[in-house]
LUMKOL-130242 format. One record per residue (C-alpha): x, y, z; residue in one letter. Coordinates in steps of 0.1 Angstrom, whole numbers, padded with zeros to 4 digits, always signed. Layout:
XYZa/...
This chain:
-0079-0779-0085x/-0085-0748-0101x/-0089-0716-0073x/-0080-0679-0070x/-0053-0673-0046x/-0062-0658-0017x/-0036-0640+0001x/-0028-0628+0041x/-0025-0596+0039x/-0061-0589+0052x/-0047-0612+0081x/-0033-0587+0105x/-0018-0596+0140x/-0020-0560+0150x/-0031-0559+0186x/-0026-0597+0192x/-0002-0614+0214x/+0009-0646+0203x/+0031-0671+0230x/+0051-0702+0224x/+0060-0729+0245x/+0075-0765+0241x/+0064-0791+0264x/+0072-0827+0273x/+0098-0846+0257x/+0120-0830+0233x/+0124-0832+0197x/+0152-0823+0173x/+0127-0799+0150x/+0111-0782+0175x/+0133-0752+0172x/+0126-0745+0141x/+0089-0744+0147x/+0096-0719+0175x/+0117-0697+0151x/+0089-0697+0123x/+0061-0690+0148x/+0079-0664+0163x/+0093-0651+0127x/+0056-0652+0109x/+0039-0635+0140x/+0064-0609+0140x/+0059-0605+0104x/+0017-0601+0104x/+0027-0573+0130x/+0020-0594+0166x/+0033-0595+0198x/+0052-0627+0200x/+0061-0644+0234x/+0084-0671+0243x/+0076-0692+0277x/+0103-0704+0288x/+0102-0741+0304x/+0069-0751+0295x/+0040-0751+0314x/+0059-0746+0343x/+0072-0713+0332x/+0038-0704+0329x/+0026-0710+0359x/+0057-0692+0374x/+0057-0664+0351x/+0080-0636+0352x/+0111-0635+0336x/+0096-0668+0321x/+0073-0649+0299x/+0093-0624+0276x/+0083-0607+0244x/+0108-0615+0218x/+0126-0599+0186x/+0136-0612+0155x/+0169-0616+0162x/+0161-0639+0191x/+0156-0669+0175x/+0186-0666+0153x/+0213-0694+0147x/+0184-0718+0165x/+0173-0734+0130x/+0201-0762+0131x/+0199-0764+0172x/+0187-0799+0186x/+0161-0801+0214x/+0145-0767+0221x/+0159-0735+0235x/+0137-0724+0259x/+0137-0756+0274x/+0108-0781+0284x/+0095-0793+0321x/+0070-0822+0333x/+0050-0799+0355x/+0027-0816+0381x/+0011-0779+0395x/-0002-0770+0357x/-0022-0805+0365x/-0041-0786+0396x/-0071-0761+0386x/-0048-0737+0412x/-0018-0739+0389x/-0040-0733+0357x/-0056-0701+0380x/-0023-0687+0380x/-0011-0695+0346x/-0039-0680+0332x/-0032-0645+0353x/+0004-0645+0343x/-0010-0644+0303x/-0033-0621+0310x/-0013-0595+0321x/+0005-0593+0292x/-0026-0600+0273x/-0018-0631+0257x/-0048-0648+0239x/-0033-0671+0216x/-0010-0701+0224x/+0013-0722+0202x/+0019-0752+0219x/+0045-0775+0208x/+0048-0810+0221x/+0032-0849+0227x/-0003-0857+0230x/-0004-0846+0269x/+0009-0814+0265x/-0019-0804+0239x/-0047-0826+0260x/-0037-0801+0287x/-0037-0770+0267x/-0073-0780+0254x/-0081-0783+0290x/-0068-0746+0296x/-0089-0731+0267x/-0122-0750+0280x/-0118-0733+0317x/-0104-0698+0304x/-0133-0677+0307x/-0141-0696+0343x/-0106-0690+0354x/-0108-0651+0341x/-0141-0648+0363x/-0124-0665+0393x/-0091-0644+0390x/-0116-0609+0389x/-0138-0623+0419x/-0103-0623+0437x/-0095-0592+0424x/-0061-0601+0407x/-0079-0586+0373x/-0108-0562+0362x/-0137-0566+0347x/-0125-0550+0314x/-0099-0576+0314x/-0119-0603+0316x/-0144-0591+0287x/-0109-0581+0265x/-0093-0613+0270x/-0126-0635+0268x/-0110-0661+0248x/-0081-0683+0243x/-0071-0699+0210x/-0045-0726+0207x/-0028-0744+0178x/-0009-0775+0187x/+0022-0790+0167x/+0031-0825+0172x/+0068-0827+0183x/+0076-0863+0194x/+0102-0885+0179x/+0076-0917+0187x/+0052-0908+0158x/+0026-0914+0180x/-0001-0895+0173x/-0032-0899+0152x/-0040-0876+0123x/-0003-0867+0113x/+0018-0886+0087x/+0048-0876+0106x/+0055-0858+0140x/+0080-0828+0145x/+0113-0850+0155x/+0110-0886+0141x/+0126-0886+0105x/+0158-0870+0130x/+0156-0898+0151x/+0156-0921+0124x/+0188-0905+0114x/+0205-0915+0145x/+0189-0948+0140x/+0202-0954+0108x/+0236-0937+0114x/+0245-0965+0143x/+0228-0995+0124x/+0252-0986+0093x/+0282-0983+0122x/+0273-1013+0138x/+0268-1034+0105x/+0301-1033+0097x/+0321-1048+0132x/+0290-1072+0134x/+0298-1082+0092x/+0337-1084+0104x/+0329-1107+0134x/+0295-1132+0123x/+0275-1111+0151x/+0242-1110+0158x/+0234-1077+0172x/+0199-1068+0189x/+0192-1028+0189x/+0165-1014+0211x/+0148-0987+0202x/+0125-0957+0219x/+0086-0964+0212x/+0072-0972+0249x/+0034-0973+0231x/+0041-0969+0192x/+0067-0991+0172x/+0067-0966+0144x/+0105-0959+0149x/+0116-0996+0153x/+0095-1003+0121x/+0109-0979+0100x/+0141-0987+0107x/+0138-1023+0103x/+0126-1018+0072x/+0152-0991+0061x/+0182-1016+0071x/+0170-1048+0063x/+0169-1060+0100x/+0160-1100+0098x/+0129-1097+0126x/+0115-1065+0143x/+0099-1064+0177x/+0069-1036+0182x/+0040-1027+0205x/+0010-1031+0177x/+0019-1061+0159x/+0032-1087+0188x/+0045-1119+0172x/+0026-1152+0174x/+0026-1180+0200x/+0061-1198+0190x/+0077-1168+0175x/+0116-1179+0196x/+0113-1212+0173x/+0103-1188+0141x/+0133-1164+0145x/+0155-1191+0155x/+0150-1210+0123x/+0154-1178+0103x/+0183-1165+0114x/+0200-1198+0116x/+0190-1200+0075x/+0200-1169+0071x/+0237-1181+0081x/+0235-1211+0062x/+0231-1186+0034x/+0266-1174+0043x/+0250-1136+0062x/+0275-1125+0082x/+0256-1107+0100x/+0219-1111+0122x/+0200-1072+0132x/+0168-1078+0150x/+0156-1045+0160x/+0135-1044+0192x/+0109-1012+0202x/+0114-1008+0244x/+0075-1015+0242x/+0075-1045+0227x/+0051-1069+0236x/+0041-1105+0235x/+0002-1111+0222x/-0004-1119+0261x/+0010-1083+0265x/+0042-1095+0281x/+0070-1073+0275x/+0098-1083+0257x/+0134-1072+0265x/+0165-1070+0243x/+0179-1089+0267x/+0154-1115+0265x/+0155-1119+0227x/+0195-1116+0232x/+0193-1150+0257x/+0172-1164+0235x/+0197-1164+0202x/+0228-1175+0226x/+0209-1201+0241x/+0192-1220+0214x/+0216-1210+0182x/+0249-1202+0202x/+0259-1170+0181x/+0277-1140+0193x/+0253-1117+0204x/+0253-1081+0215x/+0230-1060+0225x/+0232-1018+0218x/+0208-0994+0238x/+0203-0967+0220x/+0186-0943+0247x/+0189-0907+0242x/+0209-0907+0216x/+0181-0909+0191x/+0163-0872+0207x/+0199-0857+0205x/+0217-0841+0178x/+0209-0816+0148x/+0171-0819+0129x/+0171-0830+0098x/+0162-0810+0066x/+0130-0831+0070x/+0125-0819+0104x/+0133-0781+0097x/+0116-0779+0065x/+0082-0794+0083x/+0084-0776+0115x/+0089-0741+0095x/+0057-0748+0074x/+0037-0759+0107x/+0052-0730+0122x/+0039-0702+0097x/+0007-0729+0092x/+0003-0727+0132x/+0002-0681+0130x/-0024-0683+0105x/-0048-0703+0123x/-0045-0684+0154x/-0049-0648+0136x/-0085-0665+0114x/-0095-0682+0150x/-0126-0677+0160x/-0145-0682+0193x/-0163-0708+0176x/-0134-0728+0160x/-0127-0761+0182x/-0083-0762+0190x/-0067-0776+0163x/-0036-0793+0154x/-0015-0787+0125x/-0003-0818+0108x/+0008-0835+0076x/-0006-0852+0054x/+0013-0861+0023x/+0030-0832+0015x/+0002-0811+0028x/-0003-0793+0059x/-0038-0797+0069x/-0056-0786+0101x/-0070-0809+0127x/-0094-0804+0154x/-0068-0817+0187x/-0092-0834+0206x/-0102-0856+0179x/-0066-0871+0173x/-0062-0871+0208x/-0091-0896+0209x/-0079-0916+0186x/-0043-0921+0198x/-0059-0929+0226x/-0082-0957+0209x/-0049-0973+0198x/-0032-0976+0232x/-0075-0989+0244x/-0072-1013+0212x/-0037-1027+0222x/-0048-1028+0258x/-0073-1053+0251x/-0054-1075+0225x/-0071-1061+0194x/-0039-1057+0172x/-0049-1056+0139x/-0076-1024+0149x/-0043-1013+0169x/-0023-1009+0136x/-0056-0999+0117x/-0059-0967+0137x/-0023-0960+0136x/-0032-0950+0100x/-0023-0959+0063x/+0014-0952+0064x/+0020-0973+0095x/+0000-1001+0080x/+0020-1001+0046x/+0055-0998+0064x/+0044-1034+0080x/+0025-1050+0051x/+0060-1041+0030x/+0082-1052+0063x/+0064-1083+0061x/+0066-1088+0022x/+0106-1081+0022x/+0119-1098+0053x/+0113-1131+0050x/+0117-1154+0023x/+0088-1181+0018x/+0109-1215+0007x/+0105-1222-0030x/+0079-1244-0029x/+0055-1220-0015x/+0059-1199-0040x/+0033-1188-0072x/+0053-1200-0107x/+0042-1168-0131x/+0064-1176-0159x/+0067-1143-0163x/+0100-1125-0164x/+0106-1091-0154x/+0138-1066-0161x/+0151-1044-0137x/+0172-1011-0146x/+0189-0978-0134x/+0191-0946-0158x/+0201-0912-0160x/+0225-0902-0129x/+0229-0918-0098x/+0205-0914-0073x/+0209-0925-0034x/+0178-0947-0027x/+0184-0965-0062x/+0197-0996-0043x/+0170-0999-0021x/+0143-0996-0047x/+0161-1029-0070x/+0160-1047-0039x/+0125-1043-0031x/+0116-1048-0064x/+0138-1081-0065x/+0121-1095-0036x/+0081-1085-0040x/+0085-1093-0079x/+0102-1131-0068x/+0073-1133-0042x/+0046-1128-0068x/+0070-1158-0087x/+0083-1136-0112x/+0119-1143-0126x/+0139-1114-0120x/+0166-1097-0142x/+0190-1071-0132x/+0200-1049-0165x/+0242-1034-0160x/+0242-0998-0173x/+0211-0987-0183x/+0196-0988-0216x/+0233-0992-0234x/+0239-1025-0213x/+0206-1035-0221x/+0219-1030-0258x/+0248-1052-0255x/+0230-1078-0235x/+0243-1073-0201x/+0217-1087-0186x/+0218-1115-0158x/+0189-1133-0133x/+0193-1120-0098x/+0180-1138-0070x/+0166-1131-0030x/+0197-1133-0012x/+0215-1112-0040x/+0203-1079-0032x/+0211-1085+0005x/+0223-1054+0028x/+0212-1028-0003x/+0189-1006+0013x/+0221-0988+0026x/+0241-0987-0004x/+0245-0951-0017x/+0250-0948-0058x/+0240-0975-0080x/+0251-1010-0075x/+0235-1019-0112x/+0254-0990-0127x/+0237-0965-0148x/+0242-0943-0178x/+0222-0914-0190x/+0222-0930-0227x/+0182-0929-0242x/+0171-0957-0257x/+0157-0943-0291x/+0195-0952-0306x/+0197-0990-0299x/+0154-0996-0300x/+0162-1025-0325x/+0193-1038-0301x/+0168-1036-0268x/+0138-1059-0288x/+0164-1079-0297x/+0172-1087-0260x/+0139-1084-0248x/+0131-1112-0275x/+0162-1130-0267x/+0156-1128-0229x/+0117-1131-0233x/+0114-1102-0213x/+0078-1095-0204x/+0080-1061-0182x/+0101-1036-0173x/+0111-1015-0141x/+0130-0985-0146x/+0145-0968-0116x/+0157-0930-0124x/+0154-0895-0131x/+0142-0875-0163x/+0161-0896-0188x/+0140-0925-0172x/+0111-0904-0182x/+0121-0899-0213x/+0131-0931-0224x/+0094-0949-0214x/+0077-0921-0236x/+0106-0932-0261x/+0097-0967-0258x/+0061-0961-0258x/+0063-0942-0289x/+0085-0970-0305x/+0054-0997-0299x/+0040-0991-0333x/+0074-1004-0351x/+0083-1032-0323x/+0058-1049-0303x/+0081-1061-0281x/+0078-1025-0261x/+0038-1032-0257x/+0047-1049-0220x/+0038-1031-0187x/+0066-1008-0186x/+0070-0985-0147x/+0090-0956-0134x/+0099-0952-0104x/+0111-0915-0099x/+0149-0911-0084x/+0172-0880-0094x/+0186-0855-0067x/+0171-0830-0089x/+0133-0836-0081x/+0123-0825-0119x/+0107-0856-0130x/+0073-0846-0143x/+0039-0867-0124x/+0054-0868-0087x/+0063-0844-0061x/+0096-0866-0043x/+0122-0879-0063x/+0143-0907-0047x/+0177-0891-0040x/+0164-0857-0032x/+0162-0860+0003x/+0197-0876+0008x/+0210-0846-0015x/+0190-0820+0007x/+0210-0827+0037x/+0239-0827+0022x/+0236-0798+0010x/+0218-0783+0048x/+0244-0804+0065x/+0274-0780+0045x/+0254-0750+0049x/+0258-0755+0089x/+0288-0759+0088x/+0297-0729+0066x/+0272-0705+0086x/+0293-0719+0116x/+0328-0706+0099x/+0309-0670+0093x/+0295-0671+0129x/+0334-0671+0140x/+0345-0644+0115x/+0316-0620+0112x/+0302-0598+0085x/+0304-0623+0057x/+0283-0642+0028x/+0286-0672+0014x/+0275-0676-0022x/+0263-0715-0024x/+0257-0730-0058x/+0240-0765-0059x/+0229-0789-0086x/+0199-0792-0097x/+0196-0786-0134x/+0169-0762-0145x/+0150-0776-0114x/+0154-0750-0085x/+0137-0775-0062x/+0174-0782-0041x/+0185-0745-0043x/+0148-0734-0025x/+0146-0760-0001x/+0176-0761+0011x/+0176-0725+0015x/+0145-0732+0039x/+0163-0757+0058x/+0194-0736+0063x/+0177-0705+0071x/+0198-0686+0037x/+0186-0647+0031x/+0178-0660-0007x/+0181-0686-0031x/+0182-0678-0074x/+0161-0701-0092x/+0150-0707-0126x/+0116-0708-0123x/+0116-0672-0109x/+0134-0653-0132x/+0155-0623-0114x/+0173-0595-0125x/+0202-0568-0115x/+0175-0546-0094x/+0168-0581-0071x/+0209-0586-0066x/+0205-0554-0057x/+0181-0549-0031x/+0198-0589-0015x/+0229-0569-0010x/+0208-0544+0004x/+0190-0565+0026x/+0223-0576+0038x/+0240-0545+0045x/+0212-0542+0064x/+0214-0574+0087x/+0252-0565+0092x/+0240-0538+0116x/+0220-0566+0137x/+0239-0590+0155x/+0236-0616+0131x/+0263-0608+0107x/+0262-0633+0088x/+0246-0642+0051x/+0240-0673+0032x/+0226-0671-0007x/+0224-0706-0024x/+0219-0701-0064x/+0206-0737-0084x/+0233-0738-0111x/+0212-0732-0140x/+0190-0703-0126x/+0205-0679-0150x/+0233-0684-0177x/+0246-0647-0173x/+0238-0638-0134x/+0270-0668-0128x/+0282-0677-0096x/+0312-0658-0101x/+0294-0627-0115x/+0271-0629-0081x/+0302-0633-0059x/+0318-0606-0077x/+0289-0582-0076x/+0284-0587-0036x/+0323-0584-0028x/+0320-0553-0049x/+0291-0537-0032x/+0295-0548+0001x/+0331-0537+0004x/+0337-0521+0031x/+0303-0539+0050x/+0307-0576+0047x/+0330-0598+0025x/+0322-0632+0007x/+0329-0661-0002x/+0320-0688-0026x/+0315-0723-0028x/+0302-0747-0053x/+0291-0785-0037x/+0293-0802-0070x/+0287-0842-0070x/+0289-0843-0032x/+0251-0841-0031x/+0244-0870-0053x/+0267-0895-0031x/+0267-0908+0005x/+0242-0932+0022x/+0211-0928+0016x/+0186-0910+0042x/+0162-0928+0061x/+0130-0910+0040x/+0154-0925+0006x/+0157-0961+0019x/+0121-0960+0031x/+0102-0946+0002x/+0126-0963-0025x/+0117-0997-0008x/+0079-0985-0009x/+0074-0972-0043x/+0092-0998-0061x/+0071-1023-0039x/+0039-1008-0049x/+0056-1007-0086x/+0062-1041-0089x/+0025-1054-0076x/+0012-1027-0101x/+0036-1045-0131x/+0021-1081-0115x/-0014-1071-0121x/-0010-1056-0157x/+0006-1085-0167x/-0021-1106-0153x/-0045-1084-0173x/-0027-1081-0207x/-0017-1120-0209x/-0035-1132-0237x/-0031-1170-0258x/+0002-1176-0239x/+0018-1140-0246x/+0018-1106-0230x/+0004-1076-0252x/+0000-1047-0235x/-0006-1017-0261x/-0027-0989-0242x/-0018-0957-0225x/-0019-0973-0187x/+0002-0999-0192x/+0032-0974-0194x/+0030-0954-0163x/+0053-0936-0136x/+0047-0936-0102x/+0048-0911-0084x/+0038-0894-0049x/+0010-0861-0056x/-0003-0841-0027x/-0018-0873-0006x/-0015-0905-0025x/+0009-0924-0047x/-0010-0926-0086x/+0001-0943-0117x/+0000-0918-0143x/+0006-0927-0179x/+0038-0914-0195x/+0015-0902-0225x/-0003-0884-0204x/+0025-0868-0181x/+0041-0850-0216x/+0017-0826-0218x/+0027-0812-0185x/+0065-0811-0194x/+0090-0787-0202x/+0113-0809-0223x/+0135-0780-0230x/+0145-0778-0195x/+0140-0810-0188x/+0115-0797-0158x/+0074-0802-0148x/+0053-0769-0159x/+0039-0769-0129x/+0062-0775-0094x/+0041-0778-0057x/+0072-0764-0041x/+0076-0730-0055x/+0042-0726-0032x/+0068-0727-0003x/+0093-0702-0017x/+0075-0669+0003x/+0082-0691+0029x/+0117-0688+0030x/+0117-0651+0021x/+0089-0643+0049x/+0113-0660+0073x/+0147-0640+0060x/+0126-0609+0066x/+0114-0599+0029x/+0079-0586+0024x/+0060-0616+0003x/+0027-0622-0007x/+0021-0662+0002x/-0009-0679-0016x/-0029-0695+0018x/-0059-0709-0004x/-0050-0746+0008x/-0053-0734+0041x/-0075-0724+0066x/-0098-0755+0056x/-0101-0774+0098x/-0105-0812+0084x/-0115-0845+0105x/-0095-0870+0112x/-0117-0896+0098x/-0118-0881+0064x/-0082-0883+0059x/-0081-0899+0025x/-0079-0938+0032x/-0049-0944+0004x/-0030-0916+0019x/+0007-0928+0012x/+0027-0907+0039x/+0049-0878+0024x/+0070-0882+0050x/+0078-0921+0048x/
């Protein structure tokens, strides 16, 4: 979509008083909203406020309402749970609380509110703005204010953000908090997988989600669990009998190991709860297997936010300023939210409403509208659940007769694993044969090529690297080798899982159709490099494991400078010519800059960094983090910018270097990784089902047209197939980059918020949307 960018400066805070709050439970995230609230208000030149302890702190007042700096929320980025603190408060509930919270803003003329928490807390802040100018008139008949204040501060305008680790409200693919619970999810499920594969246990988790089962879900799906418990989708009548016989196959299929993963809601479908302990009796009882049952509690609000989290909350944070400074009287409280990778403006009360129809729709035992309303993301995370868990016996199965190969190119990639395993399993389920290629496109060459079956690609999903191996060799050398397997093998699609060089070689293949027809069969990608260049998607799988890797090193290296003072630390990371880890990263971790390729810099921008930083050594944060993507510049090194800085800040700050190498590309993959490798390559597979339903013709597949070699891949709201034909003209082959890159719309972001004057292109916002038309195939951008 074509538009002229349309920039803030004509958006002035001057005069206005903005205050933030956080209220209800906590979430790991919502610090970082709080910073880039408080950072992006200071920077359109407003007042900015923080209220401590939530409502309560407003109904209190005093020293719970303090103007703050820009140094105040400093070092908070990486902070779990929220800094100035959160309180259930029963006297903001009473019109005399709300009387008095409303005084205590408007001397200090506060007209704008950023409120930060679960679908209560914004209910009640929408409750707040709707009795303002009543309140005002009641607080001047009792003379606490004047008239003049009362026509001054005639209205209130509040912007909500959705911090709840639950996921639990309507109208945002993900809430401020969850993908860092998942984190401590996934982190004690991989613990816990390995005593319980060392003893034959079966071990039951319980999980938080009192009224939503997104986090149980996800989870489930991200580890594999063999049956999942949750509030929308109860099982049916019989379900002990199901699960029994399952996980007693299951053993007779020699897995060592049982997870059933239970939300604390969890429900029968005569809304009966049921209890880890309950499911735990259940397995001793009947089956006799060593069971165990882990509470996980707290643990999954504690801890630090992941670059998810931090890179989310600062972009609702800065999204959250700009829709208080356009407010007007007229414009209904919204709530900023996500939707792909979009922020997108909701009106609060309508997603309030239809949260609220979910818990009505559960209440009343009408599931299926239950998980309907949760939205399209939830719906797809169960509809892929179901597909993957459970394997139907062989005789229930569809007989295609069609076999399909599965391969890894280009480099490593965490969420490779998860993506053959999901292919595995949907493509057996459609009754495909399935054939794992060793080593890319040179071991398809030599013919290392074997059938791989259901219970092969068992446990997977939390594999980092690539369990098929993979080589960055192109095809274009061995084409007459590969047809020679593919004839050999009667190979009638393919499915291949990796990064630029995956790319390539499809458009290689696609090319080489004209000498061998055996190339002219439905032929995916399915997008996974750390380096987030491949052209026709916006995520890569790999790139969020990489990205806290790289934030996770960051922390701990801003923690070392914290200790010694007045020093830098030059950061290079991988990347490529793609400067897509370098920027994000560098808006996760808070860094003063990051050196990209796509913005070409020169000696006058060193210049005026080290500048900027001699600068912030006279504040009390005397610290500084640079990241530079290791291609950004072949003469600007890291050595000559570590050289340059110790040179010119000598005497001011000293540095240091440090270069992260292949640490980013290993690991276990993230939550996000496991999740949206096991959805893509789902949606992949079905995709490569139906093309070879349409293509079969007189016993044989031919499939010779543009669409039937596609890549898949996630753009602003939706997951498209996008021929690879097509995709060339928007590549930079040279650099082995996309022409055009959504993210480097975030980059003022992370100079705004290390204090450099920016222009930042808001023509996507400012648009207030409705919750019902959210597209209907929105994939999530979050998981």
């Amino acid at each position: 979509m074509d538009h002229q960018p349309k920039f803030f400066e004509n958006l002035s805070g001057a005069g206005k008083a903005i205050a933030v709050l956080t209220s209800g439970g906590d979430a790991q995230g919502m610090n970082a909203a709080v910073r880039a609230v408080v950072r992006m208000g200071i920077y359109v030149n407003a007042k900015v406020y923080f209220i401590y302890e939530g409502y309560q702190g407003m109904v209190d007042g005093g020293d719970n309402i303090v103007e703050v700096s820009w140094e105040s929320v400093s070092s908070i980025l990486q902070v779990g749970g929220t800094v100035i603190g959160s309180a259930r408060c029963k006297s903001f509930r009473t019109r005399e609380g709300r009387l008095q919270a409303a005084c205590n803003l408007v001397q200090r003329g506060i007209t704008n509110l950023c409120v930060i928490g679960g679908d209560g807390s914004l209910t009640g802040a929408n409750l707040f703005r709707e009795e303002w100018s009543g309140l005002l008139e009641e607080l001047a008949q009792k003379g606490k204010i004047d008239a003049e204040a009362v026509k001054k501060y005639a209205y209130l305008n509040i912007v909500g953000m959705v911090g709840s680790i639950d996921n639990d409200f309507c109208g945002t693919d993900m809430t401020i908090g969850t993908d860092s619970a998942l984190h401590r999810i996934i982190e004690v499920v991989d613990a816990i997988m390995t005593t319980a594969q060392s003893h034959q246990r079966t071990f039951v988790l319980e999980v938080m989600g009192r009224h939503c089962g997104y986090l149980a879900l996800v989870s489930a799906l991200a580890c594999g669990a063999d049956w999942v418990f949750i509030p929308e989708y109860p099982p049916e009548e019989g379900w002990e009998d199901s699960m029994c016989v399952k996980l007693s196959e299951n053993r007779a299929r020699k897995k060592r190991l049982n997870i059933i993963i239970v939300a604390e809601g969890a429900i029968d479908c005569h809304n009966k709860p049921i209890t880890s302990e309950k499911v735990k009796d259940l397995v001793v009882q009947r089956l006799g297997f060593d069971t165990r049952v882990t509470i996980l509690g707290h643990v999954q609000r504690g801890g630090t936010p992941s670059a998810f989290d931090r890179i989310l909350a600062s972009r609702m944070g800065v999204e959250a300023v700009l829709a208080l400074l356009e407010a007007t009287p007229d414009t209904p409280a919204c709530v900023v939210s996500l939707s792909g990778n979009q922020a997108v403006r909701l009106p609060l009360m309508e997603c309030v409403q239809m949260t609220q129809e979910v818990q009505k729709a559960m209440d009343e035992g009408r599931f299926l509208e239950a998980v309907r309303l949760r939205g399209r993301s939830f719906e797809n995370n169960l509809n892929t659940y179901k597909l993957l868990s459970h394997k139907k016996p062989d005789a229930e199965l569809p007989k295609s007769n069609f076999n399909v190969a599965v391969l890894n190119v280009g480099a490593p990639a965490a969420g490779m694993n998860a993506a053959v395993r999901a292919a595995v399993r949907v493509g057996m389920t459609e009754g495909h044969k399935i054939f794992a290629v060793i080593d890319g496109f040179e071991g398809f060459a030599r013919g290392k090529i074997k059938e791989i079956s259901w219970g092969d690609v068992g446990g997977w999903t939390g594999q980092g690297g690539s369990i098929l191996g993979t080589k960055r060799t192109l095809p274009a050398k061995y084409l007459e080798k590969i047809a020679d397997q593919m004839r050999t093998n009667n190979i009638n699609a393919l499915m291949v899982i990796g990064g630029f060089e995956a790319f390539e070689s499809c458009v290689q293949l696609y090319e080489a159709r004209a000498s061998f027809e055996e190339f002219a069969v439905p032929i995916c990608v399915v997008p996974a490099t750390i380096s987030n260049n491949v052209p026709g998607t916006d995520y890569s799988l790999g790139a969020d494991t990489a990205l806290n890797a790289i934030v996770e090193t960051c922390d701990r290296i801003k923690q070392s400078a914290s200790g010694t003072k007045r020093r830098v630390f030059i950061i290079e990371t991988m990347g490529g010519y793609c400067g897509y880890l370098a920027n994000m990263g560098a808006l996760a971790a808070g860094a003063d800059a990051a050196y990209i390729f796509e913005e070409q810099f020169d000696i006058r921008e060193l210049q005026a960094n080290v500048e900027h930083l001699t600068e912030k050594m006279k504040t009390s944060i005397q610290r500084g983090l640079v990241l530079r993507n290791e291609n950004c510049n072949e003469n600007y090194t890291t050595d000559f910018i570590y050289q340059l800085y110790s040179e010119e800040g000598k005497g001011v700050f000293d540095c240091r270097k440090n270069v992260l190498g292949h640490m980013q590309q290993g690991g276990a993959p993230s939550p996000f990784d496991r999740n949206f490798g096991t959805k893509i390559s789902a949606k992949a597979m079905q995709w490569i089902s139906k093309k070879l339903k349409e293509t079969y013709r007189k016993g044989k597949v031919f499939a010779n047209t543009d669409d039937s070699v596609c890549l898949l891949g996630m753009r602003r709201r939706n997951l498209v197939f996008q021929p690879v034909a097509e995709l060339k003209s928007e590549t930079d082959f040279v650099h082995r980059i996309p022409k055009e890159q959504w993210w480097l719309k975030l980059r003022p972001l992370m100079k705004i918020l290390a204090k450099y004057k920016t222009s930042y292109d808001v023509s996507d916002s400012g648009q207030l949307e409705h919750v019902a038309m959210l597209p209907k195939e929105a994939e999530t951008g979050a998981i």
